[in-house]
C-alpha positions in Angstrom: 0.0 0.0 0.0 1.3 3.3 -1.1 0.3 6.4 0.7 0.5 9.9 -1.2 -0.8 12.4 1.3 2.4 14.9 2.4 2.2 13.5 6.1 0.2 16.3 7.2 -2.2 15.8 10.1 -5.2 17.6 9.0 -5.2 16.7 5.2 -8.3 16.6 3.5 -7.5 14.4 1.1 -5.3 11.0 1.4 -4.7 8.5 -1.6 -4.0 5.2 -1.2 -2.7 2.7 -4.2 -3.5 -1.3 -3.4 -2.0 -3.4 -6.3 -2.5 -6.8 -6.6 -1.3 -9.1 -9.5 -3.2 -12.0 -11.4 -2.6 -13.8 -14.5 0.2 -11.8 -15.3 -1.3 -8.3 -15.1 -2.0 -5.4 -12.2 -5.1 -4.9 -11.1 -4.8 -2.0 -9.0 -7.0 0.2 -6.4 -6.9 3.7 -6.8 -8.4 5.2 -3.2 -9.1 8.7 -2.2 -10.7 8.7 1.3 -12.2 12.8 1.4 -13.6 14.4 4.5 -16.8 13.3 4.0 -16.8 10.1 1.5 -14.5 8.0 -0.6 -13.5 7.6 -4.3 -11.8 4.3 -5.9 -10.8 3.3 -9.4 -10.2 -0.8 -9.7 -9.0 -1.6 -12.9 -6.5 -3.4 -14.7 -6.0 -6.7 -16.5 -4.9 -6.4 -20.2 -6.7 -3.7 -21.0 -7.6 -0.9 -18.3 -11.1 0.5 -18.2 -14.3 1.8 -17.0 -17.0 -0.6 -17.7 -19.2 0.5 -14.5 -19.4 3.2 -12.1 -21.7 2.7 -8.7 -22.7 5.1 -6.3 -24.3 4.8 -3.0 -25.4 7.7 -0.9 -25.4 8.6 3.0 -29.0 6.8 2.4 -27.5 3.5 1.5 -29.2 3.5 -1.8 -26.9 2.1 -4.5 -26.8 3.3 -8.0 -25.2 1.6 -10.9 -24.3 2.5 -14.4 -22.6 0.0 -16.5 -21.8 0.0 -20.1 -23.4 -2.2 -22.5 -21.8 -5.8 -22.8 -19.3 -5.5 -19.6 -19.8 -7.0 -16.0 -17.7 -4.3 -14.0 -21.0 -3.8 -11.9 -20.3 -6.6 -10.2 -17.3 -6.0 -8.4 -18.0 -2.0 -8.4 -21.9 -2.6 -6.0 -20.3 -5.4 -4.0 -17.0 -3.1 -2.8 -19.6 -0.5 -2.9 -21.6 -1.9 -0.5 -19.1 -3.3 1.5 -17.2 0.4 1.8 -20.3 2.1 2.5 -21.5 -1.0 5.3 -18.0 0.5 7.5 -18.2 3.8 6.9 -21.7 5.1 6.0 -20.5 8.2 3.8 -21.3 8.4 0.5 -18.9 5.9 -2.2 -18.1 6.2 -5.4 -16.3 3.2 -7.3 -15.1 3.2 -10.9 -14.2 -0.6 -12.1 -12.9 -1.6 -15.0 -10.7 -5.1 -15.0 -10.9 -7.0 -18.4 -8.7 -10.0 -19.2 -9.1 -12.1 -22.6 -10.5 -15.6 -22.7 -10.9 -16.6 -19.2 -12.3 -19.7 -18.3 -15.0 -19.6 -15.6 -13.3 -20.5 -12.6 -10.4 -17.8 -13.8 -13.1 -15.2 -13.7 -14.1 -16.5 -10.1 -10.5 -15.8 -9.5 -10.5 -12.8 -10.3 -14.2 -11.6 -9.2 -12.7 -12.8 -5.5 -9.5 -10.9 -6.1 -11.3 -7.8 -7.0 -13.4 -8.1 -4.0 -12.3 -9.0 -0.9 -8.4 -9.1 -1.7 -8.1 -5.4 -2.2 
């Protein structure tokens, strides 16, 4: 984990990077935790990016938008959701992770990976 903030105590902004590495490629976290809220980009694989975006508010609705023929939403509403459970502030996550011809228990892989590894 790579911090970026300059170390001082009342920043208002801290980014974090959270790398992992499957099948040969990166598949990396990009957090910014805010005053109020938090911002991450997942993506990586072969080719980098954003299939989905998902958004849940301080009312614990969820919002997804994902483009046409991609599965991003998946991982983007589940870390979502999981984000929002511990810190109930309003998340934002970009995803986009795509690999070519992955079998299904590969894409479990890296479904789990994108997850609850990162």
């Amino acid at each position: 984990m790579k911090d970026f903030s300059d170390g001082k105590e009342n920043e208002m902004i801290k980014q974090t990077l959270l790398k992992t590495e499957l099948f040969g490629y990166e598949i990396c976290a990009h957090v910014t935790r805010l005053d109020e809220g938090i911002q991450v980009l997942i993506a990586g694989g072969n080719r980098t990016h954003i299939g989905a975006v998902s958004f849940m508010g301080c009312n614990g609705n969820i919002q997804t938008l994902q483009f046409p023929g991609h599965k991003d939403g998946y991982v983007s509403t589940r870390r979502d959701n999981a984000l929002w459970e511990s810190l109930h502030e309003p998340v934002c996550i970009q995803c986009g992770i795509h690999y070519d011809r992955l079998e299904n228990n590969q894409i479990k892989e890296v479904l789990n990976n994108s997850i609850h590894k990162m």
